[in-house]
Every structure is written in C-alpha cells, then in structure tokens.
N, C-alpha and C positions, 0 to 999 in steps of 0.2 A: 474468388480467384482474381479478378478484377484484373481479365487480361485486355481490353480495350478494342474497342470492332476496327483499329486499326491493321487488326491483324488476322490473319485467314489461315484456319485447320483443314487440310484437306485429307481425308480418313478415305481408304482403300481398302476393300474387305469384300469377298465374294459371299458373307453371308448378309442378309437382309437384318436380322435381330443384333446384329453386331453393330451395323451403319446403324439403327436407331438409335442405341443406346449410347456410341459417341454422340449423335445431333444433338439426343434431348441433354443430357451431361453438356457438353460445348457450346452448345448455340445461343445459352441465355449472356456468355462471358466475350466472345469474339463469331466470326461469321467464318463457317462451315461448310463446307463443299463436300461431297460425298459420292465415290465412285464406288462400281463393282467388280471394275476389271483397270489392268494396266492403262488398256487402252482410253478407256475412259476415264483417269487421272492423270493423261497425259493431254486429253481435252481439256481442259479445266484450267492450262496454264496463260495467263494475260495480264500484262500491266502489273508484272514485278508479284504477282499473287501465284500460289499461293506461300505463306510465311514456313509450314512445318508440314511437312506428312507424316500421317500413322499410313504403315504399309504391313496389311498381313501377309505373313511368312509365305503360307499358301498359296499367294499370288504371283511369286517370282519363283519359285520349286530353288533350284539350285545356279537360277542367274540371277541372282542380286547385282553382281556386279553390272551386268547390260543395264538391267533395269536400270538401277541408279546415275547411271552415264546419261540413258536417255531424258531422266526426270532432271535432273542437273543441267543438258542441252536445252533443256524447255524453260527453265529458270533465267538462262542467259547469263550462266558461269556464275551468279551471284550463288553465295553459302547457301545452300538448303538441305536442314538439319530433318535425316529420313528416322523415322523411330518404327523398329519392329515388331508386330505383334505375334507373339507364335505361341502354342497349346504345348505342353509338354513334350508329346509326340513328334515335334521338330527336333530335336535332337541337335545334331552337330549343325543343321543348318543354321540356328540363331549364332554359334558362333562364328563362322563364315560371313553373316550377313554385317559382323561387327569388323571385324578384320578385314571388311572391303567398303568399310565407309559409315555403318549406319551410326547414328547419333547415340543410340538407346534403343534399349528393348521393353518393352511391356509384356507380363505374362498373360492368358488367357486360361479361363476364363477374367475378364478383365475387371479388375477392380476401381469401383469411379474415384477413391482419395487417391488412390495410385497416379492414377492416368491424371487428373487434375494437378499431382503435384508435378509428374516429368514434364507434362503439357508447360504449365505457368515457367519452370525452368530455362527451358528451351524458347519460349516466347521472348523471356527477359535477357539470355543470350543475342537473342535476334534485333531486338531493340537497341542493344550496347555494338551490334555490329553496323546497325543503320546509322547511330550517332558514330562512327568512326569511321565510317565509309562517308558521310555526308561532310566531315571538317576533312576527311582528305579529299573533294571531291569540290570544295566551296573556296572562292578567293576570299580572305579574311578580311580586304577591305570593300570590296564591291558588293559580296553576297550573294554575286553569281557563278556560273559553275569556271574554274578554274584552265589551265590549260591543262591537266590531268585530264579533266573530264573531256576536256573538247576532244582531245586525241582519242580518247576511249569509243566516243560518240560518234566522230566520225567515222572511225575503220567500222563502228557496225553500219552507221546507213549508206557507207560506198558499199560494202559488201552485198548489200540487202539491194540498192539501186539497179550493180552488175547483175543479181540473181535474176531480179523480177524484169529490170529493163524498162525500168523508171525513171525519170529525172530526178537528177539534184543539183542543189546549189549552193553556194558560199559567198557570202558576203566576208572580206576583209576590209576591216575599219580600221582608222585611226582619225586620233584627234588633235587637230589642228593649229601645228605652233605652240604646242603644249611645254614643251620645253620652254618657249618664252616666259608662257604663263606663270607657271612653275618658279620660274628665275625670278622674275617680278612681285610677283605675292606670297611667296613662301609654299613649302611643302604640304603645309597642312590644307592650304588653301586648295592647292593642286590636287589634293584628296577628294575635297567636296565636289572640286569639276568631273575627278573621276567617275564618282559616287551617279553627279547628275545626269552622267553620258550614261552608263551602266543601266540606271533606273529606262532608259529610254530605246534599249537595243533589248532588254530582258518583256519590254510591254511589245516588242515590235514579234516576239517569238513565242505566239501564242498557241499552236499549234502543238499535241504532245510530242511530237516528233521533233519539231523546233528545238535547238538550243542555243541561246547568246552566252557566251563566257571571253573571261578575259586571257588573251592569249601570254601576254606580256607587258608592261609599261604604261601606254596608252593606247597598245593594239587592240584590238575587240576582234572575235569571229561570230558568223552568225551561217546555224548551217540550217538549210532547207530542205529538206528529204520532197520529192513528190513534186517539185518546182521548178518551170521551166524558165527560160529568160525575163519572159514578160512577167511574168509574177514576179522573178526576184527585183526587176527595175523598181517594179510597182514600191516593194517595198523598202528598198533603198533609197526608194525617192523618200517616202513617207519619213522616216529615220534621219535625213538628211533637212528637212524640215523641221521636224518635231528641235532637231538638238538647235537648229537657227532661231527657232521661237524659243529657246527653253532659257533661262536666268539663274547664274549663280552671284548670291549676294557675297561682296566680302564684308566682312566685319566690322565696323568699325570706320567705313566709309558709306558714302550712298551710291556706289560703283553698284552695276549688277550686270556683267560678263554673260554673250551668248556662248557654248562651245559650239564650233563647226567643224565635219568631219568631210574627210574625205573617202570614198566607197569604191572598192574594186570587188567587181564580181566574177565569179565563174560559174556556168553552169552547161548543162549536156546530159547526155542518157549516157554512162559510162558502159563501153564494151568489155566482151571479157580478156581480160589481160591488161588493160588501161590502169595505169599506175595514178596513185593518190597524190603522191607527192608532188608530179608531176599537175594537177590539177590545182593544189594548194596553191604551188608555185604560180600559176596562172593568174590568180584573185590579185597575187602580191605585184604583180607586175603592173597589173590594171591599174591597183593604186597606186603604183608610183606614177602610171599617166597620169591619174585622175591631181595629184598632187604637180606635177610638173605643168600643168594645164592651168593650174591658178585656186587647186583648190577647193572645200566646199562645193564638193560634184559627184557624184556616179560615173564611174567607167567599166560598162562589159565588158562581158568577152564572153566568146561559145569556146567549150570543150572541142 
C-alpha cells in the first residue's frame, strides 16, 4: 500500500475484534490510533494528527452530524476525511451519514483489499491537500510561512492566549534601508538579503507554537504564544544581533553587506474583548520608534 508513517489512521469501532483487524491490516503501512468510543477519538487528536477516520456507524446512532462537527473542531478546521463503517443492518443511516459529510463508506463485515484500497485513496487525497495548502501557506521566495499564514496563526493564538490567559507576543520587523540596498545592487541581490534575514527570524522561532513569516516587502512578523516581555526582548535582542553578524556576499565583487533590523514589539495577557488589530498596531508603532531612534534596535511596548 505504501502509504507512509507520515500519516495517521485513526479507526473507531466499539467492537474489540474490529479495532484489531484494522491495526494488524494498517499498522505495518502508516501509524494507527485506535478508539472505542467517540469520546476516546476525540482524545486522540494533537499536532495536526490524526490524517483519516474509520468511524463505525454504531457509534454516532443517528448524530453523525454533531459527531463530525466535534471531530472537525478538534482537527482545527483543517479537511478531515470521516469514512463509515456500518453492517447492513444500518439501513438509511449510512445514507445520512454521506449527505452530512462523510468521505466514504466501508461495508462490514469488513473486507481488508476494500478498506486498503478506500484507505490508500483518501490518504493520497490528503497528501495533495497538504502540498496545496502548504504552496498556499509558504512565501515562494523566502520559504517561510507567508502573510496567509501569519493572519491564520495569529487569530488562533490571540484566541487561545484570551481563553487561557496567557501571554503573547509579537515581534514586527523590518529591514533596514532596504530600499537603498535594493536600488544599489539590483533586485535579485535584494532577494538574497531577503532570503538571509528570513533564514535568521525562521531559526529565532523554534518553539511549535512560534512562527516567523513574511508579512510584506521586507516586513517580517514573529509571534510568540506563552511570552511575556522579557522573553520577547530576549529574543529580539538575539535576532537583532544575529542579522548584525550575518554577511550577504554580492557577486562579482568582494563586498559582503550586514542586514540590520529594526524591532517593535508587543506583548500582554490579552483580556477578553481586547481587540488584535489593535495590538498588531502596537508592535508597528514601536517600530517606527525603534526606526526613528536611529535604527538597528528593539523597542517595546506592554499591551
């Protein structure tokens, strides 16, 4: 089947001899998670996994649709393709269960080139959505996440910061007198400084939660879920060094240009009602101190 351990089946079925028979069948081709009840395949979901569910009929009776809502909220809105298993004896619910969403259906008792072949289909579906979500989600020159994703990434970890009552942070960046640079050596040159600032805000957001993407032009954001001031300084300081050490060669000369940025941050435990935009705005303002000030610097700011 050769569907790759990139990818995670996670099989729902209140009978015991049913969940073996998908493990042993699925387990030697991708990695396998295995529930008995709703509740316990809605445990199961973390870090973008699992890729596909087999869900028996019997386990949702006649609310597929809740079900599927809830399994889809625990996904985090990304596609996840439900496939149903049901015994003859289902009757009209397998149709229901298609007409409110499910992927595919499997008969029982279950056949393994069946289920192997829906399974491997769906898998490959899922991999052509990862490759088209990831080139809509990636700047095509930098190779980190875009302003799609930043906007996408933010509204969850404000969301998640107001819930819990956590800090967060934002670094806005830009880099410095680029437009000169730009003018001076050519576009393509101005590419490669992009490229070298980019490499150095994407190593500063190491954290899963972390993400550096490019906002715009030579704007960079960098958001820090869980981060209070001191930490985001810390690491704006670091970022703001690193690009002071770091050397872009041009071509054809023995020139080798440092890029230096300038850094505005924001950071706070956002209350509820506290608007984003409003907090974006913050970061952006800070750097225009930080730029107005001469430059190559960090300038806070609390929420």
């Amino acid at each position: 089947m050769e569907l790759g351990r990139a990818y995670t089946v996670l099989t729902a079925d209140g009978e015991e001899a049913a969940r073996a028979q998908l493990y042993r069948l699925l387990a030697p081709e991708c990695e396998v998670l295995t529930a008995a009840s709703v509740d316990e395949a809605l445990s199961h979901f973390s870090d973008g996994r699992p890729d596909i569910v087999l869900l028996d009929a019997d386990l949702v009776g006649g609310k597929f649709s809740e079900v599927r809502a809830l399994l889809q909220d625990r996904a985090g809105g990304r596609a996840l393709p439900i496939i149903i298993m049901a015994g003859p004896e289902a009757g009209n619910a397998v149709e229901h269960c298609l007409l409110h969403g499910a992927a595919d259906c499997l008969e029982k008792p279950l056949r393994n080139a069946v289920v192997k072949a829906r399974v491997k289909t769906h898998i490959q579906i899922a991999r052509q959505m990862r490759l088209i979500q990831k080139l809509g989600f990636i700047d095509s020159l930098t190779n980190i996440p875009n302003r799609r994703s930043f906007d996408e990434h933010m509204n969850k970890e404000w969301r998640r910061a107001v819930r819990e009552k956590k800090p967060i942070s934002f670094l806005m960046i830009d880099l410095d007198n680029f437009k000169s640079y730009n003018d001076t050596h050519g576009h393509l040159q101005g590419d490669e400084m992009l490229k070298a600032a980019a490499k150095i805000f994407a190593d500063a957001a190491r954290r899963p939660g972390d993400l550096a993407a490019r906002i715009g032009g030579e704007e960079f954001g960098i958001i820090l879920p869980d981060t209070d001031m001191q930490g985001a300084r810390n690491i704006a300081e670091n970022i703001r060094k690193a690009a002071e050490r770091g050397r872009v060669i041009v071509p054809g000369s023995k020139q080798a240009h440092a890029v230096t940025v300038s850094i505005g941050i924001a950071s706070g435990t956002p209350a509820e009602g506290a608007v984003l935009r409003e907090f974006i705005a913050k970061a952006d303002a800070f750097l225009y101190v930080a730029k107005r000030a001469g430059r190559n610097r960090v300038c806070p700011g609390i929420l």
